[in-house]
C-alpha positions, 0 to 999 in steps of 0.5 A: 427825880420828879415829884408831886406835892399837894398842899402846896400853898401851906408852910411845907408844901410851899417850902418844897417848891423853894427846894427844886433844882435840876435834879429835882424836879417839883410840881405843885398844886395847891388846894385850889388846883387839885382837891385831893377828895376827888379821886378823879381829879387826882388819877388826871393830876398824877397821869398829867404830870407822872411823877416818881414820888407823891408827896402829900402835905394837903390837910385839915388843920383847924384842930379847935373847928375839927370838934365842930366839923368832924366829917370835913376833917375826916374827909380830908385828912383820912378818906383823901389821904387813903384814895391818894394811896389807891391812886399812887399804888395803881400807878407804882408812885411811892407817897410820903404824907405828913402826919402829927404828934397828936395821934398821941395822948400825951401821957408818955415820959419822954419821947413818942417812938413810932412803935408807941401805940397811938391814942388821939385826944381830938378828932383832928388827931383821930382823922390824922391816925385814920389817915395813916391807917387809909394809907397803910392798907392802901399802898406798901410804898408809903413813908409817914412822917409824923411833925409837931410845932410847924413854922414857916413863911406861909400861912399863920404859926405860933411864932407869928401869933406871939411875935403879934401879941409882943408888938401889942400888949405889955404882958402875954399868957402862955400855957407852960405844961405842954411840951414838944419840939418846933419845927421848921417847915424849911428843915421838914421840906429838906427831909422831905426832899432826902426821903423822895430822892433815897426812897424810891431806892430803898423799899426798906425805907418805907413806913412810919418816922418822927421829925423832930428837933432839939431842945424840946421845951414848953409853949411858954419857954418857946414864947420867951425864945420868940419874944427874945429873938425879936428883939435881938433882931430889931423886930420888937420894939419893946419886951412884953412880960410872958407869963407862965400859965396852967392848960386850965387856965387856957382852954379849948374846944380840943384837948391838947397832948401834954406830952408832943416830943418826938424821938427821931432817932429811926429816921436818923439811922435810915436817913442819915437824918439828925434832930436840927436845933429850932433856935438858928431856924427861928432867928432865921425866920425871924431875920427874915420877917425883918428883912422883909419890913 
């Protein structure tokens, strides 16, 4: 199977490149080699390469200077995303596009299911739902997989900001009153790479799924899961106190969800697809930080 993946410089995009094999052929252009807002240069790439899947993990991704650049933000994360679908159905390509938790408000009790009715705090989360709707009108062979806490080897996450601050400071802030679930970007270009190979196979398949893994836990108790790890692996030299503070006391030009679990449970029963645990992945990553020293 081949497969086109836009955003291939950023921590998913880059992870799916890691994932070719024989029988899965991946071509992938970063924002340098492809702008996907130019529907031109995106029908020349899909014609250049003829791949049997789309699969777009290219964003806006700033949510703070989204407040500040609302048009940039929606160019790219809802106009883009609904031209790449238009391309893709001219073309019988199936699209797998990545989404967020932040098309919720984070109001709900326990975890977002896909029918819970979307109510974005931000305009990042407000482009990202438009970008979703874009797609939907815009092609009936789309697969929206919505992700929340990403981290992985390319680029700046939460975990290396945290393992940063840890080898800076003896004492660290951290707001405990916003829940979700980190998640790998190796375990979402796995998922991806099931989802490309068995969708284009099953056209029931298509629509909208939750990528999740478990335990869901606060920014806080993921920043203590960070700062142990590191010093198990050898990364951090010392133990720097985490404290736990309100979202008041840490804020920002964007609202943040309260609330960003996902329930994951239709992509389990369609793909065969269960919630992995984040802590071996973060040990891994970590371990391989380490290794990389």
């Amino acid at each position: 199977m081949k497969v086109l993946v836009t955003g291939a410089g950023g921590q998913v995009g880059s992870e799916m490149l890691r994932l070719a094999q024989d029988d899965f052929q991946v071509v992938g252009f970063d924002r340098h080699d492809l702008d996907i807002t130019d529907a031109e240069q995106v029908g020349l790439r899909l014609d250049e390469c003829a791949p049997e899947m789309l699969v777009n993990c290219a964003a806006y991704t700033a949510v703070d200077r989204a407040e500040d650049e609302p048009a940039t933000a929606r160019r790219v994360n809802a106009e883009a995303v609904g031209g790449l679908g238009r391309a893709c159905h001219d073309r019988g390509i199936g699209l797998v596009h990545l989404s967020t938790d932040y098309v919720f408000d984070g109001t709900k009790d326990g975890p977002y299911v896909e029918d819970d009715v979307p109510n974005p705090l931000n305009v990042y989360g407000a482009t990202k739902l438009a970008g979703e709707e874009s797609l939907r009108s815009a092609t009936d062979r789309h697969l929206i997989l919505r992700v929340s806490w990403v981290f992985g080897s390319t680029g700046r996450s939460f975990v290396d900001t945290m393992l940063r601050l840890a080898g800076e400071r003896r004492e660290i802030s951290v707001v405990d009153d916003q829940i979700g679930t980190p998640c790998p970007a190796v375990e979402i270009a796995s998922a991806v790479r099931r989802i490309a190979k068995f969708g284009a196979t099953r056209e029931h398949a298509w629509g909208t799924y939750h990528f999740s893994t478990k335990p869901s836990l606060s920014w806080c108790q993921f920043a203590r899961a960070i700062v142990d790890t590191g010093v198990e692996t050898g990364l951090l030299a010392t133990r720097p106190a985490v404290h736990a503070i309100r979202s008041s006391q840490w804020p920002t030009k964007a609202l943040r969800p309260r609330n960003s679990s996902l329930g994951s449970a239709r992509l389990a029963e369609t793909f065969n697809l269960e919630p992995p645990a984040w802590e071996p992945c973060l040990r891994a990553y970590v371990e391989s930080l380490c290794r990389r020293r």
